[in-house]
N, C-alpha and C positions, 0 to 999 in steps of 0.2 A: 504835511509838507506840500499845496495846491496841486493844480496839475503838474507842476514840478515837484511836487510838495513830498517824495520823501518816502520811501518802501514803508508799505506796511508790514502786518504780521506774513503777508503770502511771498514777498520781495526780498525781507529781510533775512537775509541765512541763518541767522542764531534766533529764530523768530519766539522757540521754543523754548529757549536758553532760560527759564525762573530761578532765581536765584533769592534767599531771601540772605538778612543784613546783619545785625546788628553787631556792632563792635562787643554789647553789652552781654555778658553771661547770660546762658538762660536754663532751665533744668534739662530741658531735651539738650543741648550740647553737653552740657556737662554727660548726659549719659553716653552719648555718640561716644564721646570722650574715652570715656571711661574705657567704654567695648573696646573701641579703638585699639586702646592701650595695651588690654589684653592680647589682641588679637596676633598686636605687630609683635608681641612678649617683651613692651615695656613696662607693663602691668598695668592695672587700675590706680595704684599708687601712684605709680611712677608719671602716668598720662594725666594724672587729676592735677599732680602737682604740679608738670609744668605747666599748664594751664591755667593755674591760680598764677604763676610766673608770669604768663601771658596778663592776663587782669592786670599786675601790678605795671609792668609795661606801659599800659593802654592807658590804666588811670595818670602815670605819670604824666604822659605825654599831653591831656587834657588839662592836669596840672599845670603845666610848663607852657601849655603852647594852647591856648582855648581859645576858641571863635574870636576875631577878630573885626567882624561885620554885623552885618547881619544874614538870616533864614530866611528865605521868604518860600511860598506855596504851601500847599497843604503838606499834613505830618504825611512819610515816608515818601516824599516825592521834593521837600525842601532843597535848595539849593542856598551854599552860603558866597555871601559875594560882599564885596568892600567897595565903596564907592569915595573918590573926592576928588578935588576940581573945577572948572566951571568951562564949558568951551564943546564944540563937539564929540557923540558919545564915541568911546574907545572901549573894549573889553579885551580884557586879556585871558588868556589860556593855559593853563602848563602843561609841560611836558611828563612824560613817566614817574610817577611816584613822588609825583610833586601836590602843591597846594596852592594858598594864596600868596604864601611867605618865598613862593619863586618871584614873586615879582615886588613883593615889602622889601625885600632884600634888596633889591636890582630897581629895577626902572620904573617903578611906581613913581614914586614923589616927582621924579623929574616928568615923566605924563602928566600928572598932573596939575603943573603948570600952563600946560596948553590945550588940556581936554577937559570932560567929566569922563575920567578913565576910572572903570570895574572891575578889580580882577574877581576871580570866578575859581571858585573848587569844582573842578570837576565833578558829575555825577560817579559816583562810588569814591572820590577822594576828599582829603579834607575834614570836612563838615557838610558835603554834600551827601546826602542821602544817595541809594546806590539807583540804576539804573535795574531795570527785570530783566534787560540782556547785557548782561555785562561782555564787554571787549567788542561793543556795537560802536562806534561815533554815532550813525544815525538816532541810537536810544539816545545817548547821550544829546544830542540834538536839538531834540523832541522835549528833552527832560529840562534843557537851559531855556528855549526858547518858554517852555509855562513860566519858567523862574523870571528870565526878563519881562515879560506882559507883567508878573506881580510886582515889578520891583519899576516898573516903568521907563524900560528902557528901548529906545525906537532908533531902527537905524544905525545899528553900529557898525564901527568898521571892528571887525574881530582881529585881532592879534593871537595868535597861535602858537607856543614854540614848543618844539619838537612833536611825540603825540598830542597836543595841544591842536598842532596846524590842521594834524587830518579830521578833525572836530570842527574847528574852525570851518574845513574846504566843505566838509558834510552838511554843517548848518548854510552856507551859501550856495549846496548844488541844492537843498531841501526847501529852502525859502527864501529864493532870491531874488525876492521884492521887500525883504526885511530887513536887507543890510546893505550896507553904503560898498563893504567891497573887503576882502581879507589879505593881510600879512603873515606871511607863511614865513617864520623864524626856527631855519634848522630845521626843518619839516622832512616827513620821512613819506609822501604818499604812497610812494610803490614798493613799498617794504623793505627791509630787511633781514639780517640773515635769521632763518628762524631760531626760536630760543629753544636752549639744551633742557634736557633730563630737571630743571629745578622748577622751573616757571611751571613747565607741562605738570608738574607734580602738582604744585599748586591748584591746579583747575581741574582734578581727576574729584569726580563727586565722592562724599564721604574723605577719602585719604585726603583730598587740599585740606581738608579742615581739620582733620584732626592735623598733620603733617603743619600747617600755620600756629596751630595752637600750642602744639608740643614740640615742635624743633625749631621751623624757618625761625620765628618771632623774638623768641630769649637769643637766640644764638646769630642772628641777624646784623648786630650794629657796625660791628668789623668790615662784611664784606660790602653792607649799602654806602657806609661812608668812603672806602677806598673807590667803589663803581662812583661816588658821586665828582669824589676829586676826580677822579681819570678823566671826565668830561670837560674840566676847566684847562685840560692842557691843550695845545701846546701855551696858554697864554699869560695861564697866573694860577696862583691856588685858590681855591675855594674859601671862603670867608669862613672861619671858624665857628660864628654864630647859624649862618644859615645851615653849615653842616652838621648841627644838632638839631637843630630845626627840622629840615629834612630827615633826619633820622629818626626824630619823634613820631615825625607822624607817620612814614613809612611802617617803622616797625607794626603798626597796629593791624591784625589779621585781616580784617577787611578791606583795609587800604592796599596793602600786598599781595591780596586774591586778586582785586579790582585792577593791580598794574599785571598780574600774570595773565590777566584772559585779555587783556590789549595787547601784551607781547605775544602772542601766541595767537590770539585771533586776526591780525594786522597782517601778514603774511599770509593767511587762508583764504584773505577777501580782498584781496588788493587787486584781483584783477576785476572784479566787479566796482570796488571802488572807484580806481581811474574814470572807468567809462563812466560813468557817471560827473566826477571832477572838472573833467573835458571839456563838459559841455556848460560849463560855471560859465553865466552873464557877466557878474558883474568885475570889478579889476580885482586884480590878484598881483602884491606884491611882495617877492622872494629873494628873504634877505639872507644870507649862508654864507658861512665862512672857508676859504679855501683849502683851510688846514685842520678843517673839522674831521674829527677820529671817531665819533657816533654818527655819523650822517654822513656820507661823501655829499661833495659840491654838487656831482652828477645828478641827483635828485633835485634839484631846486632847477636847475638848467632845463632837465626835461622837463619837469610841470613849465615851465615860463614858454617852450618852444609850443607845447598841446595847449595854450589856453591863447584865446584871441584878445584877453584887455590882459595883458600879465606882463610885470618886468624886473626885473631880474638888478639885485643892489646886494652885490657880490661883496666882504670883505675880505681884504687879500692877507694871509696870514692866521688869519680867525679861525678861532675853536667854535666848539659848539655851544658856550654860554654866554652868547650874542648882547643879552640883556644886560647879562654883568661889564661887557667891557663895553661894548659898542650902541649903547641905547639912541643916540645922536642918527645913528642907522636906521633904527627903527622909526626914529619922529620922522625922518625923511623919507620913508614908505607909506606910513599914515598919510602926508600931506597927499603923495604924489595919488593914493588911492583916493583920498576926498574930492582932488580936483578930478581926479579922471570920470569918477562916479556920477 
């Protein structure tokens, strides 16, 4: 990340944080498992099985809902990302527990009439390979920018929504001579309230995983799709398709570890974040809804008052899935950050 360029391991608070991945069964989980199970006295039976549960889950949703794009970078550091359009580059971000289908759903196509816009699985979501510190933005950073060199892409103006944006702010305080300037959609930089008793459960070593393997996962789809609708109000319901979609890919244990240690580490680090954000060069445009109930307005208001290229394209009424109803908002923050840039 240059002389701007971006904490390293001695900078970055989670520097230590190793995490390994794979969606996919392996013998040593299966035995963790097993102990697990024992231990909690939901037995070795009991912990093996839901866990095959888990599998069945995981396969489905690779069934249903599989790469979309392409991989690019070396194996366990690949990044998957969609590209299409012709026009200035755009890249987009999602937000919490999301993929690339927050924006195939939403605002894709119509970006794409005006840009070569990318949307981007985040590292550890999706089809991205995870990140070695997870609930870092900066790893996450570090991890997109090798994927975009692979994939060819210079100068973008990033798009960001919700945790999406504070990735987005991270990749332009870390290399900001690499991008044209970011759109902060429904962005949360200075945290929110911290996450209860499930999230933190999720990220406690050993018990997240068995605890994802054997309960969160099977028993999961009720509570992610109601959290998911809650965010589209006050302004419409959520599209029925993307709501299975979202749910697909959520449910899969690593994607669901990978959203608890962003909710849980995003509040830990947020006062080192700012200061860093602050002193972002290049333009920053903050787009948020008045009536947003995952975000207050107030966050978007203060980043635009601490940044000196930032402005502020308030909708009045608006929830927090900006993209689904108000994407015309978004084209008109891209514009005003390419020209400012």
């Amino acid at each position: 990340m240059n002389s701007r360029s971006g904490p390293g391991p001695a900078s970055d608070p989670h520097a230590g944080d190793a995490e390994v991945a794979p969606d996919a069964p392996s013998v040593g989980r299966r035995t963790v498992l097993q102990a697990g199970g024992a231990i909690v006295g939901t037995g070795i039976v009991g912990g093996t099985g839901s866990a095959l549960w888990t599998d069945e889950v995981v396969a489905d949703a690779v069934a249903d809902y599989p790469p979309v794009g392409d991989r690019v970078g070396p194996r366990g550091e690949r990044v998957h990302l969609l590209t299409a359009g012709d026009g200035p580059p755009v890249v987009l971000l999602h937000g919490d527990g999301g993929s690339v289908f927050d924006w195939t759903y939403s605002a894709f196509d119509r970006l794409a009439e005006r840009y070569r816009v990318t949307a981007v699985d985040r590292p550890g979501f999706g089809y991205s390979d995870r990140p070695d510190r997870l609930g870092s933005p900066w790893a996450q950073a570090r991890r997109l920018r090798s994927g975009f060199r692979s994939a060819g892409i210079e100068n973008p103006v990033l798009v960001g929504h919700s945790r999406g944006a504070s990735v987005a702010l991270a990749y332009a305080a870390a290399f900001p001579t690499e991008v044209a300037g970011v759109v902060d959609v429904a962005g949360a930089p200075y945290g929110t309230t911290p996450p209860g008793t499930y999230f933190r459960t999720l990220t406690a070593p050993v018990v997240g995983v068995l605890f994802a393997e054997t309960l969160a996962v099977p028993f999961a789809r009720g509570p992610i799709a109601d959290g998911l609708r809650a965010a589209f109000e006050p302004e419409g319901g959520a599209p029925p398709d993307y709501v299975d979609a979202y749910v697909a890919m959520e449910r899969r244990p690593g994607q669901l570890r990978a959203h608890a240690f962003d909710a849980v580490r995003a509040p830990e680090g947020s006062d080192a974040f700012v200061e860093r954000v602050h002193d972002i060069p290049v333009p920053v445009g903050a787009v948020h809804g008045t009536a947003d109930r995952n975000v207050p307005v107030a966050q978007s208001r203060r980043l635009v008052a601490s940044i000196d290229r930032a402005r502020s394209f308030e909708v009045s009424g608006a929830g927090h899935e900006l993209h689904f109803f108000h994407p015309e908002r978004i084209v008109e923050a891209i514009q005003w950050v390419s020209r400012a840039g």
